[in-house]
PDB file with one MODEL, atoms N, CA, C and O in Angstrom:
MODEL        1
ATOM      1  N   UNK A   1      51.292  48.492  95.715  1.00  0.00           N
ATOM      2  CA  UNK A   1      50.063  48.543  96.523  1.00  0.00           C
ATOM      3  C   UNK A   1      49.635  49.994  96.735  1.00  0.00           C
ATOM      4  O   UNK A   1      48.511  50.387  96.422  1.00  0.00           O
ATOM      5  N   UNK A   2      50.509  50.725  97.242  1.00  0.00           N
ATOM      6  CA  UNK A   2      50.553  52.167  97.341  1.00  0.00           C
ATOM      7  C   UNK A   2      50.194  52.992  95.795  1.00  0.00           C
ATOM      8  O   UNK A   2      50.543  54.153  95.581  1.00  0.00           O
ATOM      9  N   UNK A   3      49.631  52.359  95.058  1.00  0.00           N
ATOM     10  CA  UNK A   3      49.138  52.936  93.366  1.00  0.00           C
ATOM     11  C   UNK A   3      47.838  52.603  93.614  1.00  0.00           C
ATOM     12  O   UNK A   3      46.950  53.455  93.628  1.00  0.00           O
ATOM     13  N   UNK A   4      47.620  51.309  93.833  1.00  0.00           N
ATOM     14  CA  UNK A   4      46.755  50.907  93.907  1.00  0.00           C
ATOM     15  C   UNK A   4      45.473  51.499  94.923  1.00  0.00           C
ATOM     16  O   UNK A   4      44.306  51.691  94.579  1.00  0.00           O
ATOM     17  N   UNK A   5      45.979  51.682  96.045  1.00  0.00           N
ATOM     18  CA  UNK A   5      45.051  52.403  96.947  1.00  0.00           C
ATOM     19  C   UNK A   5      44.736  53.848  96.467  1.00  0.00           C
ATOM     20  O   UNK A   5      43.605  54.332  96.522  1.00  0.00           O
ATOM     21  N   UNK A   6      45.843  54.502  95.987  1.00  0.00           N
ATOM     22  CA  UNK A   6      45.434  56.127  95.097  1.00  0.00           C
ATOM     23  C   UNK A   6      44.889  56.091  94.395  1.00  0.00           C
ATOM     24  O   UNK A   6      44.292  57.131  94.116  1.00  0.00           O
ATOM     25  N   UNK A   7      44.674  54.947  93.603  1.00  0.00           N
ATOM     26  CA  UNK A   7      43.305  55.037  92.244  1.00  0.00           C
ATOM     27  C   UNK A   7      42.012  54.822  92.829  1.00  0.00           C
ATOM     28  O   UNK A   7      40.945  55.346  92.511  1.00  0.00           O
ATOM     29  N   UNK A   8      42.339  53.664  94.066  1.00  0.00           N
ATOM     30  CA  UNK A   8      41.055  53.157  94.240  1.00  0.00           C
ATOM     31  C   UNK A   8      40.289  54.594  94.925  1.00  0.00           C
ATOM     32  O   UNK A   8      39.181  54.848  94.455  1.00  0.00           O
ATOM     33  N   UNK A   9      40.858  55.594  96.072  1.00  0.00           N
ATOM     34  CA  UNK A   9      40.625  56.300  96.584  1.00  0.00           C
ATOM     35  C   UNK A   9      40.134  57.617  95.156  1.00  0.00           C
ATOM     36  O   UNK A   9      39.157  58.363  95.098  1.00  0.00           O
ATOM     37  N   UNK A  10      40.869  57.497  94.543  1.00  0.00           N
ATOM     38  CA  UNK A  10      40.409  58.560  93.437  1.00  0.00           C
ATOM     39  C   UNK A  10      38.644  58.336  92.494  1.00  0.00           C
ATOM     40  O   UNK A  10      37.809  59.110  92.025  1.00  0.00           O
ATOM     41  N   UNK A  11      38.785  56.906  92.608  1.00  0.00           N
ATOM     42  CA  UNK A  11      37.474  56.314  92.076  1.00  0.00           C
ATOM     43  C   UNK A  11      36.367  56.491  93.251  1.00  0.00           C
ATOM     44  O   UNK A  11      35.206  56.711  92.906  1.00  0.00           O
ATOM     45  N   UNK A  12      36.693  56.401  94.632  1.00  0.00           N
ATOM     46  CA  UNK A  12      35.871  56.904  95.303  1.00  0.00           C
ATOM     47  C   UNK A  12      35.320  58.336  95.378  1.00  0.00           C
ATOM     48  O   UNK A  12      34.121  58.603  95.459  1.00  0.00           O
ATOM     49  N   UNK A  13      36.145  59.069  95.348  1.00  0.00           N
ATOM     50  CA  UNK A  13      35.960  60.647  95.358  1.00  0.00           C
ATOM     51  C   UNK A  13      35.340  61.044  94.024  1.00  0.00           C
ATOM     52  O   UNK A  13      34.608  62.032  93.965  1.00  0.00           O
ATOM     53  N   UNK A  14      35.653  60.198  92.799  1.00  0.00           N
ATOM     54  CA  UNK A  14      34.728  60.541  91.537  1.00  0.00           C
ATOM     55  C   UNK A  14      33.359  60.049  91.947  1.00  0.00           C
ATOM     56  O   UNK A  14      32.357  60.758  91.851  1.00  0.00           O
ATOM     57  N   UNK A  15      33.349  58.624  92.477  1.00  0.00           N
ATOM     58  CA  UNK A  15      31.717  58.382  92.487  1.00  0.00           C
ATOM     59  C   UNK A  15      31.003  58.898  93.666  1.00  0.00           C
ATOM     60  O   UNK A  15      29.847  58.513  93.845  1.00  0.00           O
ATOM     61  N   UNK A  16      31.722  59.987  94.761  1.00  0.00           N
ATOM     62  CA  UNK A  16      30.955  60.531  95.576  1.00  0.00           C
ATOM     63  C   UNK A  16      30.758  61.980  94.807  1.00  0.00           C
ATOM     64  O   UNK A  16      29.727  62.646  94.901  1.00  0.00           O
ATOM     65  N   UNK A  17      31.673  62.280  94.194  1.00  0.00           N
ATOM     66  CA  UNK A  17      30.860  63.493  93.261  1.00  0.00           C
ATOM     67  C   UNK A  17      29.894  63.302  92.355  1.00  0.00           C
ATOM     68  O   UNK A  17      29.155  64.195  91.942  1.00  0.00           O
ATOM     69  N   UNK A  18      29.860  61.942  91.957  1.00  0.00           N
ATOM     70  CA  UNK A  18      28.960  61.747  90.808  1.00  0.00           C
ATOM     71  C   UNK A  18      27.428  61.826  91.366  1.00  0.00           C
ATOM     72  O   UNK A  18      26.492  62.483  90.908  1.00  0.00           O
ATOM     73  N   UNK A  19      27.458  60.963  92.485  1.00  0.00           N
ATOM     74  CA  UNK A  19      26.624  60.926  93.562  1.00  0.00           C
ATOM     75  C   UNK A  19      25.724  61.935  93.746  1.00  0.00           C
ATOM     76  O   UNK A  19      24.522  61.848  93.499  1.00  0.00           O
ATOM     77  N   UNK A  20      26.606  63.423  94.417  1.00  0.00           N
ATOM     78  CA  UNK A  20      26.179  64.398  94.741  1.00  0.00           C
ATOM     79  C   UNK A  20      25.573  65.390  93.721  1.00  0.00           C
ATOM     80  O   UNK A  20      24.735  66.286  93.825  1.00  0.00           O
ATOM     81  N   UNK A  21      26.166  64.993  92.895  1.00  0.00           N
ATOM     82  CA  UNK A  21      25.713  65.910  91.404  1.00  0.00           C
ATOM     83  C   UNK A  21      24.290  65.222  91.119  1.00  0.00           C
ATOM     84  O   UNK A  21      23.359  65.989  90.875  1.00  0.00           O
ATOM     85  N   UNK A  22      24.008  63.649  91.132  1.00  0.00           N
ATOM     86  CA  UNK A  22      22.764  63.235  90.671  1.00  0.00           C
ATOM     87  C   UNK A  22      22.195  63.562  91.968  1.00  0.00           C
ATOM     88  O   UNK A  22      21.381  64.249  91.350  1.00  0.00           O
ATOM     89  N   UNK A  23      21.942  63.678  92.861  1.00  0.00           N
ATOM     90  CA  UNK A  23      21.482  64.640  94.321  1.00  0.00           C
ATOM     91  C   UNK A  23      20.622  65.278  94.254  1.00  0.00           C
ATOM     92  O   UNK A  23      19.451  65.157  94.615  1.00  0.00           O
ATOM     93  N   UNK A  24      21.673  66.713  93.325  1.00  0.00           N
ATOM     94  CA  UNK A  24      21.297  67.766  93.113  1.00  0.00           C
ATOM     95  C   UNK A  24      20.125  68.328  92.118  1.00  0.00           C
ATOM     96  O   UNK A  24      19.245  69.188  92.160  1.00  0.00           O
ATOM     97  N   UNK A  25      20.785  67.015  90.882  1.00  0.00           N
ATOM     98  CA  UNK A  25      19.371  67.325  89.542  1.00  0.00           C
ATOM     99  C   UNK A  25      18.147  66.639  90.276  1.00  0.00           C
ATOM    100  O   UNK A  25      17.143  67.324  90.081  1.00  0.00           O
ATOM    101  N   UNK A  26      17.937  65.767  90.883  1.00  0.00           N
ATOM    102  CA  UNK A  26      16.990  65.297  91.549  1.00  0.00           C
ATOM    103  C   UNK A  26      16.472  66.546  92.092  1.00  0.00           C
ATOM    104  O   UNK A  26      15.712  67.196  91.374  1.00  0.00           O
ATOM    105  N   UNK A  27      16.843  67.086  93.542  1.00  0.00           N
ATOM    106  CA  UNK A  27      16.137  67.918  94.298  1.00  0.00           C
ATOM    107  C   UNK A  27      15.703  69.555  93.357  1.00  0.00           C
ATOM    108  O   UNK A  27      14.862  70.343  93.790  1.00  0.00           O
ATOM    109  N   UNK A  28      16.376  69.743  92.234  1.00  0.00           N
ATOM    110  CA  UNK A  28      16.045  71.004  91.355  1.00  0.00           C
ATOM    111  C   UNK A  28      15.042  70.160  90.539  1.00  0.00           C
ATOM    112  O   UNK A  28      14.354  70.894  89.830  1.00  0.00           O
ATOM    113  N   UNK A  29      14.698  68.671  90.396  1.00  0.00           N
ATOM    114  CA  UNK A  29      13.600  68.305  89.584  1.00  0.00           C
ATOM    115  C   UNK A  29      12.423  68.554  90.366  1.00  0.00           C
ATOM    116  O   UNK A  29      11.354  69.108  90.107  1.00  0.00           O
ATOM    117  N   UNK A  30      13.041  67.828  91.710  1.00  0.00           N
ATOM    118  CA  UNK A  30      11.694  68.351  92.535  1.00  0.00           C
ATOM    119  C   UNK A  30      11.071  69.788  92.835  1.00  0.00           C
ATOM    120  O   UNK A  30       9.903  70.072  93.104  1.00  0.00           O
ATOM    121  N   UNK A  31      12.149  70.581  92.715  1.00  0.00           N
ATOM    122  CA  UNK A  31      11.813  71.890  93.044  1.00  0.00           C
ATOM    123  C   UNK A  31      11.180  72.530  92.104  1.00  0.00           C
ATOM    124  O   UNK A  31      10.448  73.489  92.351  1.00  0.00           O
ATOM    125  N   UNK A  32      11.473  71.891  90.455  1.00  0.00           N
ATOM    126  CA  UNK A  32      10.749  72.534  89.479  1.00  0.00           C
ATOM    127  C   UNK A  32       9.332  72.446  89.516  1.00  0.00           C
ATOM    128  O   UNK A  32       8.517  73.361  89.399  1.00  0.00           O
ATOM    129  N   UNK A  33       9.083  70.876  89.745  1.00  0.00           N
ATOM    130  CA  UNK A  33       7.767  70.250  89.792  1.00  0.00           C
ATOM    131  C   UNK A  33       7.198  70.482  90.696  1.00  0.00           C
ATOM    132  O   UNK A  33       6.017  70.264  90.426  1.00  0.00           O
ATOM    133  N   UNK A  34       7.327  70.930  92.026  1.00  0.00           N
ATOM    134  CA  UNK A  34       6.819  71.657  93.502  1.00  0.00           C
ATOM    135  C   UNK A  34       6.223  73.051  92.997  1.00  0.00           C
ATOM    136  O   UNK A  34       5.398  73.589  93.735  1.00  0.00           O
ATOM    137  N   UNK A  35       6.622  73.774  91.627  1.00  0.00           N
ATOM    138  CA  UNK A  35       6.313  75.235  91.357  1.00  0.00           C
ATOM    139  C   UNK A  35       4.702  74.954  90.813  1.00  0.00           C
ATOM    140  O   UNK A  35       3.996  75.898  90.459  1.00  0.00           O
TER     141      UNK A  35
ENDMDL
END
């Protein structure tokens, strides 16, 4: 069980980076297109 919760927790922390990264190209799309 204790494997199990470390992957699942690891899959969280990938898809909150993934998250934040698509965030980011978003708000630099906007910022391009705001110029």
């Amino acid at each position: 069980v204790a494997q199990q919760e470390a992957q699942r927790a690891a899959f969280l922390v990938e898809k909150a980076k993934q998250d934040k990264q698509q965030k980011i190209v978003q708000a630099d799309g906007e910022a391009k297109s705001a110029e």
